[in-house]
N, C-alpha and C positions, 0 to 999 in steps of 0.2 A: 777591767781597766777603769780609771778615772776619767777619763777621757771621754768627750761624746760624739755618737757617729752616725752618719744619716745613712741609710740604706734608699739608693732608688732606682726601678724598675721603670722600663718603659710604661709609660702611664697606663696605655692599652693593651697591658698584660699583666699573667695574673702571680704572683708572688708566691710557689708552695713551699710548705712549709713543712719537714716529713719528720721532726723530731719536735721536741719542745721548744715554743717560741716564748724569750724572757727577756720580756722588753723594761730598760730601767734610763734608761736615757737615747739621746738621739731620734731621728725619725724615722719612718717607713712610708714609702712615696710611691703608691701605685695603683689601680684599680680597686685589687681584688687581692685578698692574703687569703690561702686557702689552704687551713691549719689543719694539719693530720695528725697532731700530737695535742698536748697539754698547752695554753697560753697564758702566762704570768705577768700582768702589768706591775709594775714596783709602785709601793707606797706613796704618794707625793708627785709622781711620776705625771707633770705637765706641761710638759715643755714643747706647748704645741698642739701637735697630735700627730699621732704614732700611725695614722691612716688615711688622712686629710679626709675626704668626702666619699672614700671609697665604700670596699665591703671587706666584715671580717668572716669567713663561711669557714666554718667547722665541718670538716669531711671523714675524717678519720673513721676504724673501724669500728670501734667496741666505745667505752665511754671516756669523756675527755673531760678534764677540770679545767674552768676557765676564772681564774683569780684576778681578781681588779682589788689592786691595795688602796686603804681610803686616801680620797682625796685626787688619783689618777684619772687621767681623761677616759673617757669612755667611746665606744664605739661608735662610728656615722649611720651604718649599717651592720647589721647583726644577720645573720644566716644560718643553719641547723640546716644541713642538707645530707645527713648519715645514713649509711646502710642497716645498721642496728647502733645499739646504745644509743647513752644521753648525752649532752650538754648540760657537766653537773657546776652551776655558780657556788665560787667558791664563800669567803664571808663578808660581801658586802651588798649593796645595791647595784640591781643593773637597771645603768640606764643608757638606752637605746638614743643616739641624738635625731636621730631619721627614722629606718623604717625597721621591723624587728619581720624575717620570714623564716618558720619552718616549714619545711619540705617535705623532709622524713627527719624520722628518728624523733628524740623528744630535746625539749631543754627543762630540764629540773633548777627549778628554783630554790629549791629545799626553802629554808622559813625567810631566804633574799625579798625585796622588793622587786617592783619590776614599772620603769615609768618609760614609755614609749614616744618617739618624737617630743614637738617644741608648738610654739603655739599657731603656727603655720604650714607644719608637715609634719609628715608623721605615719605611718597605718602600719599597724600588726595584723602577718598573715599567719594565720595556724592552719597547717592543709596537713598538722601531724599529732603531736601531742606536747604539752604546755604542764608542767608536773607541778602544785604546790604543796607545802604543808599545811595551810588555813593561818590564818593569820595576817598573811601578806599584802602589802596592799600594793593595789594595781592602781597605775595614772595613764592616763589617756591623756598626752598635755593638747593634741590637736583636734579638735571639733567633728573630724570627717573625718577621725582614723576609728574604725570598728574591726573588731575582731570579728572573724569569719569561720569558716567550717574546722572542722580539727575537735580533737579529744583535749580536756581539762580534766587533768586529776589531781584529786585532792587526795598525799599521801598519808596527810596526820602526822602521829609523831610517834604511834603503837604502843600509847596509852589508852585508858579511857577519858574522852574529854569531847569537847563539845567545837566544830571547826565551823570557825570562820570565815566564809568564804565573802571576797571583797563585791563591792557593790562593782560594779562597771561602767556605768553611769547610764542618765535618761535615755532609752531606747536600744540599750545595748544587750544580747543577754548572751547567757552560753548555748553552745551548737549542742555538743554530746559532754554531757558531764557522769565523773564517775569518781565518787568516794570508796575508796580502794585503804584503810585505816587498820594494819592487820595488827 
């Protein structure tokens, strides 16, 4: 439809989500969206925010693609809390506005960006695994947001080539890292 339409949940509960959520207009007003499928923000798509301050937690079973078209709003909270599979980012930059945590499961970046929080908040937890190609570059916009325990792989690209892995910044470094380049 052409028409735009707000969806909203009592604030202190959580939103599931058991098929593909495609969001291209209107809002979503709740806590917690907790997406057991595929999530597709539309191109352009900012009219507002589609989460306000909440959290958007990817639970699903096996692996889920999460596409953010350029220019769309991006997430408050970002979550990866899966039994297996990844959180694979579809082709643009994620950017986290607050805090980015995995739980379990992984979130694959493939050759995406990845900037985390604002210049007041902000902290990425990894207590799972964090997948890139090399290349990618990581932002810390908040001074006190550090990355902590959890697996970094670097997956390449299954060529021969040479990966660049991003700097992290002054005092920051990886827990368990593993170039994995078949």
């Amino acid at each position: 439809r052409s028409a735009s339409y707000n969806l909203q949940v009592n604030y202190s509960e959580t939103a599931v989500i058991a098929g593909k959520l495609t969001v291209t207009s209107g809002r979503i007003y709740c806590t917690t969206i907790a997406a057991a499928g595929d999530v597709e923000v539309a191109a352009g798509y900012n009219s507002g925010t589609y989460y306000g301050n909440g959290t958007l937690k990817f639970n699903g079973a096996g692996d889920q693609q999460f596409t953010i078209g350029s220019g769309a709003v991006y997430p408050y909270n970002l979550e990866v809390d899966k039994a297996g599979g990844a959180v694979i980012v579809g082709t643009s930059a994620l950017n986290v506005y607050n805090n980015l945590t995995i739980t379990n499961g992984a979130l694959d970046l493939a050759s995406n960006d990845l900037s985390v929080g604002t210049s007041s908040s902000g902290v990425l937890t990894n207590n799972a695994k964090l997948k890139l190609a090399g290349g990618n570059t990581i932002a810390f916009n908040n001074q006190f947001s550090e990355p902590t325990i959890g697996d970094w792989e670097y997956t390449g690209k299954g060529v021969s080539e040479t990966l660049a892995m991003p700097d992290l910044g002054a005092g920051r470094a990886y827990h368990d890292l593993t170039i994995n380049d078949t």
